[in-house]
N, C-alpha and C positions, 0 to 999 in steps of 0.2 A: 504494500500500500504506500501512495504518494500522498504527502499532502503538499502543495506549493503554496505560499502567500506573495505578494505582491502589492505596492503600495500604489495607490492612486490619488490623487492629488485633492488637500482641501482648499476647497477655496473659499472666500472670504468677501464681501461684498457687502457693500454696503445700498441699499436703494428704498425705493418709499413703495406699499405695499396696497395693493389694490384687491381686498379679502374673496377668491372668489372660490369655489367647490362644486363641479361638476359632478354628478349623481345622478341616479335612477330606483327607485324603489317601490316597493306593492303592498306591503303592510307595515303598520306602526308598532310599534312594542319600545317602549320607554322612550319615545321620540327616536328609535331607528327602525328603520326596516332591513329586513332580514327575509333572505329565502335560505335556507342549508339543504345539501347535500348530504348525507352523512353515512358512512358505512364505519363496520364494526374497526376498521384497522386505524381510524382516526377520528379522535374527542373534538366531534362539532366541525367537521370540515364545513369551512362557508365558502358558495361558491359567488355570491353576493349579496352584499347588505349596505344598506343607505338610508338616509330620511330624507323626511321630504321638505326640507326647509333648505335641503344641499350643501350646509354646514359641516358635516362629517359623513365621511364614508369608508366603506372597508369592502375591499373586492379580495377575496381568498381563493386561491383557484387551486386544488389540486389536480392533475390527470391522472392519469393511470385507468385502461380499460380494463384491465383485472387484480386479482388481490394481490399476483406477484408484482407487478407493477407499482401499486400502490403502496406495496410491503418496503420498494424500493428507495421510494420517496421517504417513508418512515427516517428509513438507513440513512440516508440521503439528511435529515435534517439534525439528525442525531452527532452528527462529527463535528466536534469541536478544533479547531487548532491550538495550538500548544502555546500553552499559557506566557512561555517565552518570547514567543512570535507578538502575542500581543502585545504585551511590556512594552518590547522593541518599537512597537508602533505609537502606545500610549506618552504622553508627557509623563516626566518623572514626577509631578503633582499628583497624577493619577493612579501611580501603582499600588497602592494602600486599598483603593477602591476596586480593583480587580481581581474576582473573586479568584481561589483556588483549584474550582472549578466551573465548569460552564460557562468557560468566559467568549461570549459572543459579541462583544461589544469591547471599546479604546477607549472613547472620552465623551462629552456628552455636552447642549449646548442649551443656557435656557433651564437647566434640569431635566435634560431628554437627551436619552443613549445615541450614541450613535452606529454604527454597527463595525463590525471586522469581519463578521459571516454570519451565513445568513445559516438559521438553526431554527428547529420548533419555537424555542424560547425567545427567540430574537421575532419572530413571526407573533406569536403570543404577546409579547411586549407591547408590543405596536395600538395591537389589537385593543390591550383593555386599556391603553395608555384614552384612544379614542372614547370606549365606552366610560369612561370619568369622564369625559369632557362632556359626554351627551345630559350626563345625571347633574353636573355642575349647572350652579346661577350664574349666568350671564350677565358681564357687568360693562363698563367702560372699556375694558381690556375685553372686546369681543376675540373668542377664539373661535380657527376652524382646523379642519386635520383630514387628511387622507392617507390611507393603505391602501396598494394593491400591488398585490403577492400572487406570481405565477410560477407553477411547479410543472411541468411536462416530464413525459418517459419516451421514450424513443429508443429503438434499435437498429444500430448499423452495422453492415457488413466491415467499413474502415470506417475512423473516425481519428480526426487530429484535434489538438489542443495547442490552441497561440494561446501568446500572452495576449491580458484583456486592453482595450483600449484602442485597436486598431481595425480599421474599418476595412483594410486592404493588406492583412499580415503579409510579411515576406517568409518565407523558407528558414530565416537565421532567428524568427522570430516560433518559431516551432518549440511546442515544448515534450509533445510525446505524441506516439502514433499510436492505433490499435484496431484490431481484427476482430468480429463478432461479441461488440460489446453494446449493454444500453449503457445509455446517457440520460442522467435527469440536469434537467438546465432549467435552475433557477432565480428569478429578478424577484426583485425587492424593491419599491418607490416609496416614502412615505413623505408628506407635508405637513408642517404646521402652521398655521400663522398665525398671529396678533393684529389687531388692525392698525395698531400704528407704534406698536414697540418691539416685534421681533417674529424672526421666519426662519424656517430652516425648511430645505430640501436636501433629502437625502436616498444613493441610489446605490443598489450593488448586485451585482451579478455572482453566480456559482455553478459551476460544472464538476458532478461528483460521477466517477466511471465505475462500471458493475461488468463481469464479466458474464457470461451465458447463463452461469448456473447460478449470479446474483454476488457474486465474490466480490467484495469493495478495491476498487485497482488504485486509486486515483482520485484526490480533494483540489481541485482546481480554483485559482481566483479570488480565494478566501484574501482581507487585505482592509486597511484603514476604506470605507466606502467615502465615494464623490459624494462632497455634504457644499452646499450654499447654504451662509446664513446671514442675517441683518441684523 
């Protein structure tokens, strides 16, 4: 098994915020709406949920056409990178704060994590970080927030892995090759805003490799994630 991490760049901006949250939803429950999916292999897979004021939303999407698949995904959010790799990543302010385990996250902006990979927990995070916000009074400091988490399974006969960031890899940018394996390939977005004191966007990608008979080959990608904040 590989795990490679990789650092992607934070960036930092400053600008003036115009609160807006794009949404879709069918039923209310505590001011969200919610449709789920849910089969036994996974606690409340949501495949989407919103309200209808468009303030907060959460789109959770796992695939997988069957349980092995799906069991994949499991695997797939469950690998943590090594507690070292994040250190390395976090400011030395921050290593007190990173746990000894399960550490999915570097530094955090606002009082809101930011990610290093993307994990059940890091997915979960996001999730209820939102549902507080929906159950919160609304005040001066209007808040909005979005999730949307995509997990796919896919199987290929070859499959290569570049490093992330590049739109056109070249051949030196190669990091492994491989023969009859699935791939799950996972995005992460989340947003916050304030309406006129602070925002963060934050994005990260993952490619975790499975051999035929579901054997973990390979953690790809894992890495500080591309964070805009104000």
């Amino acid at each position: 098994m590989r795990i490679t991490s990789f650092l992607s760049i934070l960036v930092v901006t400053v600008m003036s915020i115009n609160c807006t949250a794009e949404s879709n939803g069918t039923s209310d429950n505590n001011g969200i709406s919610e449709n789920y999916s849910s089969t036994e292999n996974f606690d409340s897979t949501v495949n989407h949920t919103t309200n209808d004021n468009q303030d907060f939303s959460k789109t959770i999407d796992r695939g997988g056409s069957n349980d092995f698949e799906q069991n994949l995904i499991r695997i797939a959010e469950s690998q943590y990178p090594s507690r070292e790799d994040v250190l390395d990543a976090a400011s030395s302010s921050r290593h007190e704060e990173i746990s000894e385990s399960k550490h999915w996250w570097y530094t955090s902006f606002d009082g809101v994590r930011i990610p290093y990979a993307i994990t059940a927990d890091a997915v979960n995070y996001y999730g209820d970080f939102i549902d507080s916000l929906v159950t919160k009074e609304q005040n001066d400091f209007y808040e909005s927030a979005a999730l949307a988490y995509n997990a796919q399974v896919t199987f290929h006969e070859a499959f290569e892995v570049y490093e992330p960031g590049f739109r056109n890899p070249t051949p030196d940018q190669l990091l492994e090759s491989f023969e009859d394996v699935y791939v799950v390939e996972m995005k992460l977005r989340f947003t916050y805003r304030c309406i006129r004191h602070c925002f963060l966007s934050t994005d990260l990608g993952r490619i975790v490799v499975f051999d035929k008979d579901g054997n973990l080959l390979g953690v790809y990608h894992d890495g500080p994630a591309l964070a805009t904040v104000a």
